[in-house]
C-alpha positions, 0 to 999 in steps of 0.5 A, a space after each residue: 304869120 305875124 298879124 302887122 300893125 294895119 290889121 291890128 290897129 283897125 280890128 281895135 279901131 272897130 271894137 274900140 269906136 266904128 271903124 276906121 274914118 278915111 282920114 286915119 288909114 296913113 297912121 295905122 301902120 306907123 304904131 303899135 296897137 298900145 301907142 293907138 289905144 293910148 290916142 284913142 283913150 287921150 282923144 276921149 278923156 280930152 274933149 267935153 261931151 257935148 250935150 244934144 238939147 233937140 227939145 222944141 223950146 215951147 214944149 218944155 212949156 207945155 209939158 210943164 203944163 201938164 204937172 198939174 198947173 192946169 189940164 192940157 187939151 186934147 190938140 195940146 195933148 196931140 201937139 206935146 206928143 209929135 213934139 216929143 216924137 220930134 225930138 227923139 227923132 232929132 236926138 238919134 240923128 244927133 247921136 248918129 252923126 256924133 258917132 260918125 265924126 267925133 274923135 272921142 270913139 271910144 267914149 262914144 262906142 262905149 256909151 252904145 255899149 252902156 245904152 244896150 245895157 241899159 236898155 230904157 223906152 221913153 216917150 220923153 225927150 227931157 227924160 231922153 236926153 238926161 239919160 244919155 248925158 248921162 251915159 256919156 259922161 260916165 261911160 269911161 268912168 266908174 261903173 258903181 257911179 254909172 249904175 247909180 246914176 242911171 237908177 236915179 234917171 228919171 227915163 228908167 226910173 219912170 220905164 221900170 214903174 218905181 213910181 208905183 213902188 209905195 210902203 206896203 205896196 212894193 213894185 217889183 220891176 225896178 228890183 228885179 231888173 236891176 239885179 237881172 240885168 243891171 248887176 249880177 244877172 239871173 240865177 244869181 239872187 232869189 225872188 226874196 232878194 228882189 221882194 226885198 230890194 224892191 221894198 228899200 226903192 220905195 219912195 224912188 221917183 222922178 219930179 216934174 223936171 225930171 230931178 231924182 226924189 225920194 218921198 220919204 212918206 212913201 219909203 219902207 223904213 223896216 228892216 230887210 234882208 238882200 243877199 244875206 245882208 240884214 239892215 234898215 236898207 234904202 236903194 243906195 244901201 241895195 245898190 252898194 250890196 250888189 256892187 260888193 258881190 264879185 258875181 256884178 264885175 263877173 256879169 259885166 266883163 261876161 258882157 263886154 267881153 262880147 261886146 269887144 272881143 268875141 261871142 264866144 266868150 274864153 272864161 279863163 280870160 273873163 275870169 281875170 279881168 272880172 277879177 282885176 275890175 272888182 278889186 280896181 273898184 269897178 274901174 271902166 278905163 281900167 277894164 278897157 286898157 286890160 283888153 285893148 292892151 293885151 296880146 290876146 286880143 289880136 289873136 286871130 280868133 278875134 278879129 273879124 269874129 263879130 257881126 256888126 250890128 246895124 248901127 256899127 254898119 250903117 256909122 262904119 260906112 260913113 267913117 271910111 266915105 265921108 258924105 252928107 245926106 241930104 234925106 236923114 230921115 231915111 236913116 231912122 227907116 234904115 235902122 228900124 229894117 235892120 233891127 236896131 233904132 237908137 232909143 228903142 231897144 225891143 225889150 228892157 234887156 236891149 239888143 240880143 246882138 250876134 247871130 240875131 242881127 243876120 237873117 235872109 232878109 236883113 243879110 240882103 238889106 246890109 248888103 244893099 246900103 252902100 249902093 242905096 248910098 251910092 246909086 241915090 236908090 229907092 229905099 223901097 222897103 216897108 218895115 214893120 208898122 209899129 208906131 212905138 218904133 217908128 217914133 210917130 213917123 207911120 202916118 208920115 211914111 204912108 203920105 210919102 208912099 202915096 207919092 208918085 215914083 216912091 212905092 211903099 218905101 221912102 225917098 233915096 237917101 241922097 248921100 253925096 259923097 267924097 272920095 278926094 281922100 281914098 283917091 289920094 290915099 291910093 295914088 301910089 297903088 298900080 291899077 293891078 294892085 288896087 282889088 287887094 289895098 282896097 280889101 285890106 282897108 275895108 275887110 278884116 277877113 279874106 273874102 269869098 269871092 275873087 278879086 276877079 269878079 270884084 274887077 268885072 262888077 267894077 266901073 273901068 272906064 278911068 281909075 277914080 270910078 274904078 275905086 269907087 265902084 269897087 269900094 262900093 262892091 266889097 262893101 256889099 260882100 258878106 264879109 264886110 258885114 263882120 268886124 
């Protein structure tokens, strides 16, 4: 059976942004996918990235203060690391939203992509927001330029120590992961590649400003050899080697292809367009319009194949139920319990993604955000004590704990949301017909459950509770857990 428009348009909408927003469901089914990619893609290019500046503006100051002018004391100190905190806080609050309401998805859906694939921790706000400016603006672009400026980044040039990467004492972090995870991926490069690479980053660092320097005293000027290539190598020199080995468009498409596609990866299919990305010269909107714009991609075997991860989840809901939340915080509680907080991947190779997001506890906890949305719950559940990923936020959690009515959670997350829209949109639906359009806009397979016992969960005391009520139900199903 043909797969119509509607179905193709919001499996792209879900790969290629966060889903479809309420706004967009009456144009799904007037264009080919090909005509909807091009809107996407136009709505990205068309409009400037605008930079989230969260940085408390007297912490520049003090932070500045801390590069040798003179020696912080411990309270400064104290308060240049809440502030920090602070920002981060702000920064991913900021991101989230932007990802929630902008047009351009598909550059904001890329740029998560880009910020799992390089995953970076750092407690700097400054370094934070270079980063995903950075990000940002390259996501659509050249991934050549985008690796080099993320290399130059002081956040990952700082979090890989190439700082300590000096003339006769080379660190090998910063080498290593650029090969392994960055680049051409393991197996793909021997320990005297990265021995060696490591030697042409020496001298790579950040100054105070966070500007890229290279300190030339501190530069290995001997010869070296990386991947068969012999020469008076520096990190640009290391960085061009990588890029002409086919093996970094493979390990890249490899990637994406999961990311956009499906888990199981066709190789036939990842062979092709890795092929046509190094000989496109690492072209990143090229990549995007071979897959967007190929039949394959809306093969049934695509679409709803992938878990959403949290941030998709959590971003989706809010796209197709426009809200305002009053208690944001309880969004970065949110994405800490499900395992994915924007800024603080687990490890330096990100997110593993897939079946990882979905275990007993987590299953129940997606299950249960819309109604916390909607019913103004308690977010009564504590997740792991690790004040790194709760972005200095412990000490803060405990003292809303100790409040009367709130257990050891957090207080409800207050989201007031609008429904005019969906109601609207379902005015020519009969009330009999309501369970199946409401499936259809919300669900990209067929659920398990009965449309039956979606009704008898369902408020039918007038038609808007009742499309409330069951909107709310067959987002809280397992299917609607899968994009």
């Amino acid at each position: 059976m043909a797969v119509s428009n509607q179905v193709k348009n919001q499996h792209l909408l879900w790969r290629a942004g966060f889903g479809p927003a309420v706004e967009q469901m009456p144009d799904l089914s007037k264009y080919t996918p090909k005509q909807y990619y091009t809107a996407l893609l136009k709505a990205s290019e068309s409009r400037k990235v605008q930079h989230f500046n969260v940085a408390d503006p007297s912490l520049e100051d003090m932070y500045m203060e801390g590069f040798g002018r003179r020696t912080l004391t411990p309270e400064e100190r104290r308060q240049v690391q809440q502030k920090q905190r602070q920002g981060i806080r702000d920064l991913n609050l900021y991101w989230l939203k932007e990802m929630v309401v902008s047009a351009a998805q598909l550059r904001e859906k890329m740029a998560f992509f880009w910020h799992g694939h390089f995953a970076c921790r750092s407690l700097n706000v400054f370094h934070q927001q270079n980063m995903l400016t950075t990000i940002r603006e390259n996501s659509l672009g050249n991934f050549g330029t985008l690796l080099r400026e993320v290399s130059k980044s002081p956040a990952m040039l700082l979090f890989l120590n190439n700082q300590q990467n000096k003339k006769d004492h080379p660190n090998e972090n910063f080498a290593r992961e650029v090969m392994e995870l960055f680049t051409l991926g393991r197996g793909h490069y021997t320990e005297n590649d990265i021995k060696e690479a490591a030697r042409a980053f020496t001298g790579w660092t950040a100054g105070p400003g966070g500007q890229f320097i290279f300190r030339k005293n501190q530069h290995d000027n001997d010869r070296k050899t990386v991947l068969g290539k012999t020469g008076n190598f520096d990190g640009d020199d290391v960085l061009d080697i990588l890029l002409a080995q086919p093996q970094t468009a493979t390990y890249i498409c490899t990637k994406l292809y999961r990311f956009l596609v499906n888990e199981e990866v066709d190789e036939a299919r990842v062979k092709w367009l890795s092929e046509r990305f190094y000989k496109n010269k690492y072209d990143i909107k090229g990549l995007l319009e071979d897959v967007f714009t190929s039949e394959w991609f809306y093969d049934d075997k695509n679409i709803g194949a992938k878990i959403k991860s949290p941030v998709e989840l959590m971003v989706g809901i809010q796209r197709m139920i426009p809200m305002k939340i009053e208690n944001e915080q309880a969004l970065l509680l949110l994405q800490r319990i499900l395992g994915q907080t924007l800024f603080y991947p687990p490890n330096v190779a990100g997110w593993p993604g897939g079946r990882t997001w979905i275990d007993s506890s987590t299953l129940m906890m997606r299950m249960r955000i819309p109604q916390l949305l909607n019913d103004r719950d308690e977010l009564n559940v504590t997740p792991k004590d690790d004040d790194d990923q709760m972005m200095g936020m412990r000490d803060k959690e405990a003292a809303i704990a100790k409040k009367p009515n709130l257990g050891k959670g957090i207080k409800p997350i207050l989201a007031q949301m609008e429904w005019e829209q969906t109601f609207k949109q379902l005015e020519p639906v009969a009330r009999e017909a309501l369970i199946p359009a409401l499936r259809d806009r919300l669900l990209q397979v067929k659920p398990q459950i009965s449309d039956a016992l979606i009704t008898g969960y369902a408020d039918g005391s007038n038609r808007n509770n009742f499309i409330k009520t069951a909107t709310i139900q067959i987002m809280s199903t397992p299917e609607y857990q899968l994009c």
